[in-house]
PDB file as gemmi writes it, atoms N, CA and C in Angstrom:
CRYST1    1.000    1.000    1.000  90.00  90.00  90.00 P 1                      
ATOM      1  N   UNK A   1     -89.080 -44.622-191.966  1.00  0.00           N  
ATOM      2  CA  UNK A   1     -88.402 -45.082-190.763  1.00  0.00           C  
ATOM      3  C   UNK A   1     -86.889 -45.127-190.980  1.00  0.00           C  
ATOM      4  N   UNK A   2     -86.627 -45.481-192.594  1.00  0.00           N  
ATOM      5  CA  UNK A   2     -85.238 -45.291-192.289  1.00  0.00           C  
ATOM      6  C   UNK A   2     -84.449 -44.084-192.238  1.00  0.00           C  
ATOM      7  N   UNK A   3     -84.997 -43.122-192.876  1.00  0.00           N  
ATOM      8  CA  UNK A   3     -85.071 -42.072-192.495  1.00  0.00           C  
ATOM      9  C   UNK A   3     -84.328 -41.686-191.374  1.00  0.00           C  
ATOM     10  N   UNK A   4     -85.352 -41.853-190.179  1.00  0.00           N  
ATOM     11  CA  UNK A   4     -85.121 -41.530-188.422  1.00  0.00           C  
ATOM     12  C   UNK A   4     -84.216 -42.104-188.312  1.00  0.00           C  
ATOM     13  N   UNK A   5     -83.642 -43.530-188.753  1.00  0.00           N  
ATOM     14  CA  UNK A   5     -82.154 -44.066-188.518  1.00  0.00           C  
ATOM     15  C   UNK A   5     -81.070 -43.266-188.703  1.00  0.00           C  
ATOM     16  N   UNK A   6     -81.430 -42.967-190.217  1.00  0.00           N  
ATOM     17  CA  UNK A   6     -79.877 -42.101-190.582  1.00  0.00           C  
ATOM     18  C   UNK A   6     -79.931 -40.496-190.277  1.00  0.00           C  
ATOM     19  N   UNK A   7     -80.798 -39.706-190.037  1.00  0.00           N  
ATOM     20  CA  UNK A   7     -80.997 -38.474-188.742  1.00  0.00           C  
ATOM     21  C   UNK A   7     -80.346 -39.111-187.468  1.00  0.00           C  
ATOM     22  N   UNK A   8     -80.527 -39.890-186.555  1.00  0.00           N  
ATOM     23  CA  UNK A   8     -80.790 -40.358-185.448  1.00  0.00           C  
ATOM     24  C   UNK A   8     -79.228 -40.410-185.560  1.00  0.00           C  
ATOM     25  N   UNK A   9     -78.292 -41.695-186.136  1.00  0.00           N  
ATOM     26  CA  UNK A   9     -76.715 -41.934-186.479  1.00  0.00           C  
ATOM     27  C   UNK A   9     -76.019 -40.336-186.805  1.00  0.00           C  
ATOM     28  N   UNK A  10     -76.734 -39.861-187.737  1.00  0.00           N  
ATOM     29  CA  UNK A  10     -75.722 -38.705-188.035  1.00  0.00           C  
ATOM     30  C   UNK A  10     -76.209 -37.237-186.919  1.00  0.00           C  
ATOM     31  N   UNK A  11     -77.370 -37.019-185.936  1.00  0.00           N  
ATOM     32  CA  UNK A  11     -76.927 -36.516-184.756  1.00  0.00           C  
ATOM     33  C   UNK A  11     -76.086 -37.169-183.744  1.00  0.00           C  
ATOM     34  N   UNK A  12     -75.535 -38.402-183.713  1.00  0.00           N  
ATOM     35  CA  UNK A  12     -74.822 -39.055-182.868  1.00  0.00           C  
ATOM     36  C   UNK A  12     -73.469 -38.900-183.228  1.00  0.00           C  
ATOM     37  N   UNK A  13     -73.169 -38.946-184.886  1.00  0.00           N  
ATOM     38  CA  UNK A  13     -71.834 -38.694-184.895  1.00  0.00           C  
ATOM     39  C   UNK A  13     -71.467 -37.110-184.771  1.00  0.00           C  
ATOM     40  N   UNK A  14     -72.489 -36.464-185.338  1.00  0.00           N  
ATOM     41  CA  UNK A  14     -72.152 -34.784-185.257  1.00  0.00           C  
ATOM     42  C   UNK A  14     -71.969 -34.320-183.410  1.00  0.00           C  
ATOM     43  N   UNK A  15     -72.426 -34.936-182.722  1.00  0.00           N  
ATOM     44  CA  UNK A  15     -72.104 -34.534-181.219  1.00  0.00           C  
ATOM     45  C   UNK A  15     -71.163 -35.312-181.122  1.00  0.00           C  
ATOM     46  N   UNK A  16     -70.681 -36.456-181.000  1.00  0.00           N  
ATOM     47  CA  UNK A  16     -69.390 -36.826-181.039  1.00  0.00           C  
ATOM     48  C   UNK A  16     -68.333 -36.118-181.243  1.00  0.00           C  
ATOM     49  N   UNK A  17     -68.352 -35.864-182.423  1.00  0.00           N  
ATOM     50  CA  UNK A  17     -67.304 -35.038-183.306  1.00  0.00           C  
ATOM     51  C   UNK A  17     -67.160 -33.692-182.544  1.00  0.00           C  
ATOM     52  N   UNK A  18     -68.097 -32.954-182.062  1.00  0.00           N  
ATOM     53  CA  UNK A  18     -68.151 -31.526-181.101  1.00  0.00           C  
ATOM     54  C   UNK A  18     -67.541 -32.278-180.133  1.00  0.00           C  
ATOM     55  N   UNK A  19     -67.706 -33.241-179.473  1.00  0.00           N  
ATOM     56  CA  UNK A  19     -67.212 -33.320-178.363  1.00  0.00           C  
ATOM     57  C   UNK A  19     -65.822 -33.776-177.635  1.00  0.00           C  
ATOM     58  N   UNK A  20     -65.743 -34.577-178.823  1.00  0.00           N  
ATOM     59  CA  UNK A  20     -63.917 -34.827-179.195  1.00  0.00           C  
ATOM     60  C   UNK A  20     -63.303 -33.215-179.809  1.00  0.00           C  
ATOM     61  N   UNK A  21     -63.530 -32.848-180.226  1.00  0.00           N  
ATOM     62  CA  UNK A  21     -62.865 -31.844-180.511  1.00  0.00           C  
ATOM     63  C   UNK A  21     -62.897 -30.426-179.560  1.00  0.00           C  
ATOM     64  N   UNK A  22     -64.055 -30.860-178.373  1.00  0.00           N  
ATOM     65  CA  UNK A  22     -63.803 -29.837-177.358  1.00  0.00           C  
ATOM     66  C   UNK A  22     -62.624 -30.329-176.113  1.00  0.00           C  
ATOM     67  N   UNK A  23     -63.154 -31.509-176.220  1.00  0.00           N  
ATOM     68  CA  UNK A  23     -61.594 -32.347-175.425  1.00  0.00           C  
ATOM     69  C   UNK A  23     -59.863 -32.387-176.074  1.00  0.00           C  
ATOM     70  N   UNK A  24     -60.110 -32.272-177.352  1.00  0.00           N  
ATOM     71  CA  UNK A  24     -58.978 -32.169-177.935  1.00  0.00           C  
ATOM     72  C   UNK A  24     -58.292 -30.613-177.491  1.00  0.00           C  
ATOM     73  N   UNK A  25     -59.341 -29.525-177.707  1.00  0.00           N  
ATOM     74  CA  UNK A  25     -59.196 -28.143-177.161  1.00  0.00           C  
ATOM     75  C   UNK A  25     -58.421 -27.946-175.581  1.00  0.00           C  
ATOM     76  N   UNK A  26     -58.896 -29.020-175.218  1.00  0.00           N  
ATOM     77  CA  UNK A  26     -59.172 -28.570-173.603  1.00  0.00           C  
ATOM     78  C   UNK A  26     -57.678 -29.522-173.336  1.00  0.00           C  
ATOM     79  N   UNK A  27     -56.733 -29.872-174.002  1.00  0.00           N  
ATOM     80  CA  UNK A  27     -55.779 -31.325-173.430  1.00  0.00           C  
ATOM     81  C   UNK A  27     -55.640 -32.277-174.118  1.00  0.00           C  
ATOM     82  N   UNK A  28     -55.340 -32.251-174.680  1.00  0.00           N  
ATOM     83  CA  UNK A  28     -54.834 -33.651-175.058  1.00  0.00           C  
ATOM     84  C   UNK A  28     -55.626 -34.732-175.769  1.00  0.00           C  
ATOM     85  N   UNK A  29     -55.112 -35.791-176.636  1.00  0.00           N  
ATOM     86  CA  UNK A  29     -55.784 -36.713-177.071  1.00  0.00           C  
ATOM     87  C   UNK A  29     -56.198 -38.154-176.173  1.00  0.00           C  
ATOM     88  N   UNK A  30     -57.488 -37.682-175.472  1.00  0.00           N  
ATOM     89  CA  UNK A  30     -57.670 -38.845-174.353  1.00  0.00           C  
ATOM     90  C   UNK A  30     -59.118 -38.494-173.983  1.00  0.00           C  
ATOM     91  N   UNK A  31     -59.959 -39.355-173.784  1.00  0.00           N  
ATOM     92  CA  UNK A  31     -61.649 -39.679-173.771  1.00  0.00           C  
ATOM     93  C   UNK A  31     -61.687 -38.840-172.342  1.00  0.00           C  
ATOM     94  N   UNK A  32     -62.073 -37.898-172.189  1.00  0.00           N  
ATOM     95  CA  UNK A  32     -62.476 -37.423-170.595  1.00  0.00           C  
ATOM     96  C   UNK A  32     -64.005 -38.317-170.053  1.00  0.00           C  
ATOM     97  N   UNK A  33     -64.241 -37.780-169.147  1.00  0.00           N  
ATOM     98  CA  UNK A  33     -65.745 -38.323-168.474  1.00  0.00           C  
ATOM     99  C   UNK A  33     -66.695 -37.571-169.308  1.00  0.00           C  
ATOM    100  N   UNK A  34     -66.615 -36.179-169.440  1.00  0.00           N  
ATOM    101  CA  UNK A  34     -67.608 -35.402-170.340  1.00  0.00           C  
ATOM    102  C   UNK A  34     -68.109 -36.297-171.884  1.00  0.00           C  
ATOM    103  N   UNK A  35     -66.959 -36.453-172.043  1.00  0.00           N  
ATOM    104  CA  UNK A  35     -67.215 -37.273-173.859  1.00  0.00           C  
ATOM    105  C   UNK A  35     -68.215 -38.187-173.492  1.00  0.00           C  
ATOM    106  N   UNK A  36     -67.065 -39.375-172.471  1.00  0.00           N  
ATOM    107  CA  UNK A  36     -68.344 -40.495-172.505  1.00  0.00           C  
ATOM    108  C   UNK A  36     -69.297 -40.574-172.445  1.00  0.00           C  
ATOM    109  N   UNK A  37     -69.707 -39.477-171.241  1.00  0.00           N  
ATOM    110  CA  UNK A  37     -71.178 -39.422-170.279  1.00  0.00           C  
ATOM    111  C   UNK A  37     -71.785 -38.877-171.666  1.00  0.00           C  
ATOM    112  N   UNK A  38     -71.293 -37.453-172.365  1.00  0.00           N  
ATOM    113  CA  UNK A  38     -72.200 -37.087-173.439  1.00  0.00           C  
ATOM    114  C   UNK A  38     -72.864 -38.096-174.588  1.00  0.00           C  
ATOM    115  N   UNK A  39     -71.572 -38.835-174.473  1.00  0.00           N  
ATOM    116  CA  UNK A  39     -72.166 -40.012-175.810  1.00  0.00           C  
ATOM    117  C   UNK A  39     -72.818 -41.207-175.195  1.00  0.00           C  
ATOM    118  N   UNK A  40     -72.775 -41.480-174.196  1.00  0.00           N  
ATOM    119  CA  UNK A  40     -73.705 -42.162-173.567  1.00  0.00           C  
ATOM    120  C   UNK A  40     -75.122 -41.262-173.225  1.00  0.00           C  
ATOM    121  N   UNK A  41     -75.324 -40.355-173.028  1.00  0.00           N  
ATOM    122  CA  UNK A  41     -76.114 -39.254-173.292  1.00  0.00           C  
ATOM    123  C   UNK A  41     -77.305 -39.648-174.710  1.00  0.00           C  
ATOM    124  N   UNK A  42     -76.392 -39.242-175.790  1.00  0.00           N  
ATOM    125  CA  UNK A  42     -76.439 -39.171-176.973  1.00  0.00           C  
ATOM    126  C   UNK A  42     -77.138 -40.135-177.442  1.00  0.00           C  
ATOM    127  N   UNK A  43     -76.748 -41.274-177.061  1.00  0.00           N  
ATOM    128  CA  UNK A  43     -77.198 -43.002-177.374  1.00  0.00           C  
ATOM    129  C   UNK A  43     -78.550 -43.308-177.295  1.00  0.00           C  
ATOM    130  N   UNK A  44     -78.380 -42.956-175.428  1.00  0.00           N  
ATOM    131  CA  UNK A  44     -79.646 -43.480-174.820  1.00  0.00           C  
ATOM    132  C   UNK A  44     -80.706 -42.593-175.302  1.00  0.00           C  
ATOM    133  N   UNK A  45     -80.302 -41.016-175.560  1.00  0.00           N  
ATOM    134  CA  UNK A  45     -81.865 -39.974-176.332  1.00  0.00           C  
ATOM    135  C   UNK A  45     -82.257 -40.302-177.469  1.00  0.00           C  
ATOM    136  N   UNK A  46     -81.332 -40.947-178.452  1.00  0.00           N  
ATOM    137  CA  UNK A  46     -81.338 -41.713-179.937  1.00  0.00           C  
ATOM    138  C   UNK A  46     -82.313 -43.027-179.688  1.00  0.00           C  
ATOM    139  N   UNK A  47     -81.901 -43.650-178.886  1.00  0.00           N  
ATOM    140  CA  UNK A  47     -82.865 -45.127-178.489  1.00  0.00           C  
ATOM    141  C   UNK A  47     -83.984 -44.974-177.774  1.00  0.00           C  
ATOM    142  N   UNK A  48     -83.886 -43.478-176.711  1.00  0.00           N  
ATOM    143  CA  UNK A  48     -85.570 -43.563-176.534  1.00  0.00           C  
ATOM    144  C   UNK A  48     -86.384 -42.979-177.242  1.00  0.00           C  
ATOM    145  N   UNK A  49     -85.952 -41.979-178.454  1.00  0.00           N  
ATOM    146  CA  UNK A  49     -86.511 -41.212-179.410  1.00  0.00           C  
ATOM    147  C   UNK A  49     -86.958 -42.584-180.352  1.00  0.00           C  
ATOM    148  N   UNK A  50     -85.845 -43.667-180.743  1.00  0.00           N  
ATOM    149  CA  UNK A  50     -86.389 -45.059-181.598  1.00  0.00           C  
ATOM    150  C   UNK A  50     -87.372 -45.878-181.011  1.00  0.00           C  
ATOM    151  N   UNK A  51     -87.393 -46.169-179.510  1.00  0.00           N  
ATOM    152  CA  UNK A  51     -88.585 -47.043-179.293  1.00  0.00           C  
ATOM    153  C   UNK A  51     -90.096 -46.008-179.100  1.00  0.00           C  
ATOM    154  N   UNK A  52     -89.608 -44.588-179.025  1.00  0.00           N  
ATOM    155  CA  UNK A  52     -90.838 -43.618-178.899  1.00  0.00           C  
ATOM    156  C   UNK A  52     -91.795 -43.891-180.214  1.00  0.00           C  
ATOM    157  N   UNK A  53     -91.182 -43.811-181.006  1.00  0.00           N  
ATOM    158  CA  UNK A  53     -91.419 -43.917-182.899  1.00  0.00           C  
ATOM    159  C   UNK A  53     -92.014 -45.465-182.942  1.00  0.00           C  
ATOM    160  N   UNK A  54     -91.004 -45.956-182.450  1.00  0.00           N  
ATOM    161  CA  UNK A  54     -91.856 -47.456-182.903  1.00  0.00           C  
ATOM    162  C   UNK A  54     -93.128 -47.527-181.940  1.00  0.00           C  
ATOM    163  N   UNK A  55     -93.288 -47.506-181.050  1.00  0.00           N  
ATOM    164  CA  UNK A  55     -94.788 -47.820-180.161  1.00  0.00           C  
ATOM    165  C   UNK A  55     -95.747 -46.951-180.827  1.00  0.00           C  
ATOM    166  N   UNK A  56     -95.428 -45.844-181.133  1.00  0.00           N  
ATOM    167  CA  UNK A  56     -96.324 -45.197-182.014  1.00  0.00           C  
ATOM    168  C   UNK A  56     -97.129 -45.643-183.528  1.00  0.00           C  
ATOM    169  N   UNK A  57     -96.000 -46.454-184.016  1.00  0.00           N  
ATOM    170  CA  UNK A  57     -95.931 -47.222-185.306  1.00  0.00           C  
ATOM    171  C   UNK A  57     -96.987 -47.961-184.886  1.00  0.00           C  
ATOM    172  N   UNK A  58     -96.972 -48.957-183.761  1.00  0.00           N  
ATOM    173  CA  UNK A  58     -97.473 -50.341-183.778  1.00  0.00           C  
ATOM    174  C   UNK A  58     -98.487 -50.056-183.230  1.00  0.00           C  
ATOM    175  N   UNK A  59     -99.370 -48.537-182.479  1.00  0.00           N  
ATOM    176  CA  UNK A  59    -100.820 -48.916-182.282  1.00  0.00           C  
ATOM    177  C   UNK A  59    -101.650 -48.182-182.928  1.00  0.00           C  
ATOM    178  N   UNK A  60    -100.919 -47.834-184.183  1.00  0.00           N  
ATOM    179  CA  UNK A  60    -101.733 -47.457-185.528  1.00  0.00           C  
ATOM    180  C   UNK A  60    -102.633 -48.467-186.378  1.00  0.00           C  
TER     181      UNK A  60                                                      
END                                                                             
């Protein structure tokens, strides 16, 4: 399980990092809507991929 944590964190920072640096491309140093929405994106597929895993865990 901890495992899926540190996969789970380090696809979150690796799209981050793409995505700041496509905004950096595109203008300037400043958070567009794309970043956020993506990393809010990012978050919420990380947390439903974690409670997917755990319900699975618990009716074993």
């Amino acid at each position: 399980m901890r495992q899926f944590y540190k996969n789970a964190l380090l696809a979150i920072a690796i799209f981050s990092v793409v995505l700041l640096m496509q905004s950096l491309r595109n203008g300037g140093l400043f958070l567009s809507e794309s970043f956020v929405l993506g990393l809010w994106y990012a978050i919420g597929l990380s947390g439903a991929l974690l409670v997917g895993k755990v319900m699975v865990a618990s009716t074993r």
